[in-house]
C-alpha positions in Angstrom: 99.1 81.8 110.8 98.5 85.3 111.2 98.2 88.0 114.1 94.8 88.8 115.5 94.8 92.5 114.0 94.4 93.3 110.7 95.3 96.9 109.6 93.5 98.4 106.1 95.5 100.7 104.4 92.5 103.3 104.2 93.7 102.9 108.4 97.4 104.1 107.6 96.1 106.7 104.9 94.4 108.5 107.6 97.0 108.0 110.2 100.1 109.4 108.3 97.5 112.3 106.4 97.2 110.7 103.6 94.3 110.9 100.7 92.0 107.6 101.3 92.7 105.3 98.8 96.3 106.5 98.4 98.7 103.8 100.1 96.2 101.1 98.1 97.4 102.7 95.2 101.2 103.0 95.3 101.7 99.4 96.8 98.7 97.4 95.9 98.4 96.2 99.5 94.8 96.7 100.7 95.4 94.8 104.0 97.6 93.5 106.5 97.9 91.8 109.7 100.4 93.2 112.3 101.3 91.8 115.5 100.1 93.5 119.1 100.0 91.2 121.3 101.8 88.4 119.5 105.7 88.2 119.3 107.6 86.3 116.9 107.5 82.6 119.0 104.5 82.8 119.7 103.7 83.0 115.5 106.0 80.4 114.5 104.7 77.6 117.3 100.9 78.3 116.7 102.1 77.5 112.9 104.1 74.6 113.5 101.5 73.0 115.9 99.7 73.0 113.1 101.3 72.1 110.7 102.1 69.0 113.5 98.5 68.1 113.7 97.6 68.2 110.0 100.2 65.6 109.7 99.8 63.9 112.8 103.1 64.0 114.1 103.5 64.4 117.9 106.9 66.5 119.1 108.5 63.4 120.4 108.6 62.2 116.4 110.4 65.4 115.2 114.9 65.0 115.4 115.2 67.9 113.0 113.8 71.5 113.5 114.8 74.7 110.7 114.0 77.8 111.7 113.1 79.8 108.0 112.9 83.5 109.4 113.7 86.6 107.0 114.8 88.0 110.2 115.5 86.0 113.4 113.8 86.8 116.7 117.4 88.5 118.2 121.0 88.1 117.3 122.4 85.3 119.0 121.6 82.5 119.6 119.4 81.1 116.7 115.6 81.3 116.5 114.7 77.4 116.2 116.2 76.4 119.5 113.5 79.0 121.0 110.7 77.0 119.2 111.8 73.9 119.5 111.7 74.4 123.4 107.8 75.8 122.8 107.0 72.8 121.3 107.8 70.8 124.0 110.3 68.6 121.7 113.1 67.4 124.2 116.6 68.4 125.3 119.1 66.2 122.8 116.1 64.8 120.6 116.1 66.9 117.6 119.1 69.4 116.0 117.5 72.9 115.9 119.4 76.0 113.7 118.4 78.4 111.4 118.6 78.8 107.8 118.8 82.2 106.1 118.3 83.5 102.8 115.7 86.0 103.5 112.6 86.2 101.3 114.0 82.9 100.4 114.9 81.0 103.6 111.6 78.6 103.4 113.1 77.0 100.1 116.1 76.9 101.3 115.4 75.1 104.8 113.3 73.0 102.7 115.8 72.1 100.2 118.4 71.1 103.5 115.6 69.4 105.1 115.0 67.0 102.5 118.9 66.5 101.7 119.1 65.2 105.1 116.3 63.6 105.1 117.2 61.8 101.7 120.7 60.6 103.3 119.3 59.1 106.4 120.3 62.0 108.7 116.6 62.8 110.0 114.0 61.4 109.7 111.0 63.8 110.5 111.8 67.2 110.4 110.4 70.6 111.1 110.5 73.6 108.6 108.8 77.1 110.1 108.8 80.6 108.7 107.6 83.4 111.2 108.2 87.2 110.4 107.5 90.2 111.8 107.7 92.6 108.9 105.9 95.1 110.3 108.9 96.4 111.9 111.9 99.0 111.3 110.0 100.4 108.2 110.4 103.5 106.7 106.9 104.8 106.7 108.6 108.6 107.0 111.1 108.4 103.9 109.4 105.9 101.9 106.0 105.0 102.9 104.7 103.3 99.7 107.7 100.6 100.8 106.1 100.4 104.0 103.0 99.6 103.0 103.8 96.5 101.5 104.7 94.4 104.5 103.1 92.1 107.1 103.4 89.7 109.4 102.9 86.5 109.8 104.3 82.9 109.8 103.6 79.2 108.6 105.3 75.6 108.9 105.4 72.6 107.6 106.3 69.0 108.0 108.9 66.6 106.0 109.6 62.7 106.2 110.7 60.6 103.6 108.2 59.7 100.6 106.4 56.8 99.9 107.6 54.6 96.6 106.2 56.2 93.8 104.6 59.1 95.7 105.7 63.0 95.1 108.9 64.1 95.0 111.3 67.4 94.5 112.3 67.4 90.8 114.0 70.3 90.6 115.8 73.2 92.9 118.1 76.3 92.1 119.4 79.5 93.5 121.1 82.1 91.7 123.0 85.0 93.3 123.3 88.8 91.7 125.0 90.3 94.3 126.0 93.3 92.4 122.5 95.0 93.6 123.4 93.2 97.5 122.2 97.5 98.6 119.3 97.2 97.0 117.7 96.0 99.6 118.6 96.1 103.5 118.8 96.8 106.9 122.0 97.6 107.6 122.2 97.8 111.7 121.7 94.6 114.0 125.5 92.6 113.2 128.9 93.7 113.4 129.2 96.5 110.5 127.8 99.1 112.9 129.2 100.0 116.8 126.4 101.0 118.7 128.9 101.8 121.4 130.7 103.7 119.0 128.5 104.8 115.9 125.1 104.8 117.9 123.8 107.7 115.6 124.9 105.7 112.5 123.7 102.6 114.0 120.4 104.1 114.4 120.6 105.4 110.9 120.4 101.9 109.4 118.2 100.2 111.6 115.2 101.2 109.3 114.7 98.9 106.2 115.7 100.7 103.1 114.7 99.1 99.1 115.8 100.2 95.9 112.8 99.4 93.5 114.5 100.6 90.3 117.5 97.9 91.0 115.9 95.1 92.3 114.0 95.8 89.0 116.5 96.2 86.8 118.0 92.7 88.0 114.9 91.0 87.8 114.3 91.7 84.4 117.4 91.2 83.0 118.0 87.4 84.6 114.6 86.3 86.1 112.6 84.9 83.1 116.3 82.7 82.6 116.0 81.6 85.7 112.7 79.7 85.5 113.3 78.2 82.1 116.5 76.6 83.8 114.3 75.4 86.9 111.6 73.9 84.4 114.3 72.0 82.3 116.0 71.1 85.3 112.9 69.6 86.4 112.4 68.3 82.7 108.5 70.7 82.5 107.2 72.6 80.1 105.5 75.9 81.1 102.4 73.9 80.3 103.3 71.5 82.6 102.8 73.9 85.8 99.9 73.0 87.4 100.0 76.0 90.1 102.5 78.7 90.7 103.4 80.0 94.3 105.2 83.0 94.7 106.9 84.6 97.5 104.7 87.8 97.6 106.9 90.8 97.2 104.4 93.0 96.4 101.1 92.5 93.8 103.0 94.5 91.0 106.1 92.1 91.1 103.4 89.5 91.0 102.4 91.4 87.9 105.6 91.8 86.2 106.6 87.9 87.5 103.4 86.4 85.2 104.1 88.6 82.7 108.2 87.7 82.4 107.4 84.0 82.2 104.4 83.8 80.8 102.8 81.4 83.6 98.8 82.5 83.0 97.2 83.9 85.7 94.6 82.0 86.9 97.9 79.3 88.4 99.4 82.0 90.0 98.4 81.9 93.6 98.2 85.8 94.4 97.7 86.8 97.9 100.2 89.8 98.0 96.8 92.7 98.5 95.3 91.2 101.4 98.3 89.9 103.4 101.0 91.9 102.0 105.0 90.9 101.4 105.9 88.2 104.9 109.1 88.0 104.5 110.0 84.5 104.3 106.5 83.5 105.6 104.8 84.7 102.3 106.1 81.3 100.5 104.7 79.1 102.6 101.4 81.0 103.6 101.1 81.2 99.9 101.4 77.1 100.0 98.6 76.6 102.9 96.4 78.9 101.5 96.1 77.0 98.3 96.4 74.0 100.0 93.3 74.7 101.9 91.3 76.2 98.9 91.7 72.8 97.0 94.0 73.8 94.2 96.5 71.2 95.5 96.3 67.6 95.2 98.1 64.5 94.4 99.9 64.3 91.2 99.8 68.6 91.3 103.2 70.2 89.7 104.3 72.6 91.8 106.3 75.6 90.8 107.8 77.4 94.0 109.3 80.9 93.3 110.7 84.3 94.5 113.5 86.3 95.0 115.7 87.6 97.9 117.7 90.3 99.5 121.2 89.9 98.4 119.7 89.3 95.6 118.7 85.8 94.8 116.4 84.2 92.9 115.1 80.5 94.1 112.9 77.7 92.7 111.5 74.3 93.4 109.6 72.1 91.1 107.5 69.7 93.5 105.2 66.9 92.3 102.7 66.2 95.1 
């Protein structure tokens, strides 16, 4: 699910003076969709509707809803109350919190969802991811940053499997938080007073990223990571039938196929025309391939990406 207005980077060139051609270049982004008249709610209930009627589960039917944000819609309280109450799902019928890991909170909602799922504590349960990325960015002090984001948002639906039907057979997280600057937006929780500090507050309200450390880290642990995820989930390389990525940007979908070898072709690559979601990227990623056929039963699914903080996650999936 996606905003109504999509914004070309050819657009943005000639809006902050740029050459034409040149924000294409630096980030690899040719397109994305930013929200006008949309807010954030109104993204992640289109999505889980949905994602509802695909499956054909009606609100009454739902006693578990996750909100997956990279960045919730305000503070306090939690987003997936908010949507849960758009949905039309009633007062005391379902639990509704949030789960955050940034760029990673879809697998990790969807990790919890089927843990409770699997012990009898829900029984149907909702899983959104809606961002707003196009927000807070730093389109003065690093604009080739700025052109990698967009917004938009996805859900999806979780009950228990059938005997002998698919299954999750694998799912890890791995924390560096040695490079936890590397990427951030520092204002919005307790470290900075507004009352107080309001210039320094307003300082660190702009998302700032490192590219050389998030690098650094990624290269050093990330191809590790996925050969412990496969033999977790007892696959081969070869045994990946598709590859989706969360969509940090088209060249760390680059380096990504190149670190672990995955070919090409299974990598499901949408990073130039919708740019980096946030948390949505994952599972946009997931309905776009869906819809294009790539995914069917018996498909081995390899679900990766990497985080703020920083973190690596992974899910190995057989449909």
């Amino acid at each position: 699910m996606v905003p109504a207005r999509v914004v070309l980077s050819e657009e943005l060139d000639c809006k902050l003076g740029f050459s034409a051609g040149h924000l294409e270049k630096v980030s690899g982004v040719r397109s994305r969709y930013v929200c006008e008249a949309e807010d954030q709610i109104d993204l992640a209930a289109a999505a889980a509707r949905l994602a509802m009627e695909r499956a054909t589960v009606a609100a009454r039917d739902i006693d578990l809803v996750l909100g997956a944000c990279g960045i919730p819609y305000q503070t306090l309280p939690a987003t997936a109350p908010l949507v849960m109450r758009r949905l039309g799902i009633p007062d005391g019928a379902a639990a509704a919190f949030d789960v955050n890991a940034t760029c990673l909170s879809f697998l990790s909602a969807l990790e919890l969802a089927a843990g409770r799922i699997a012990t009898g504590q829900s029984r149907t349960a909702l899983v959104f991811s809606a961002d707003i990325a196009s927000r807070a960015l730093p389109w003065k002090e690093q604009p080739d940053v700025a052109a990698l984001f967009g917004d938009g948002a996805a859900a999806v639906v979780l009950t228990a499997a059938e005997e002998g039907a698919g299954a999750i057979r694998a799912s890890l997280m791995r924390t560096y938080p040695s490079a936890y600057e590397a990427c951030e937006i520092g204002a919005g929780g307790t470290r900075f007073d507004f009352e107080r500090k309001p210039a320094e507050f307003t300082a660190h309200a702009v998302f700032r990223m490192d590219g050389k450390e998030l690098f650094r880290v990624t290269h050093r642990h990330f191809p590790r990571f996925v050969d412990d995820l496969l033999a977790a989930a007892g696959w081969s390389p070869a045994d990946v039938d598709l590859v989706v990525p969360h969509q940090a940007s088209p060249l760390a979908l680059e380096h990504m196929i190149e670190q672990t070898g995955m070919r090409g072709e299974r990598v499901v690559n949408i990073a130039a025309r919708f740019g980096n979601q946030i948390a949505a990227s994952i599972p946009t990623a997931l309905d776009i391939a869906w819809r294009d056929g790539r995914i069917k039963r018996g498909t081995r699914l390899l679900l990766l990406g990497t985080s703020a903080g920083v973190s690596f996650g992974g899910m190995a999936i057989e449909v």
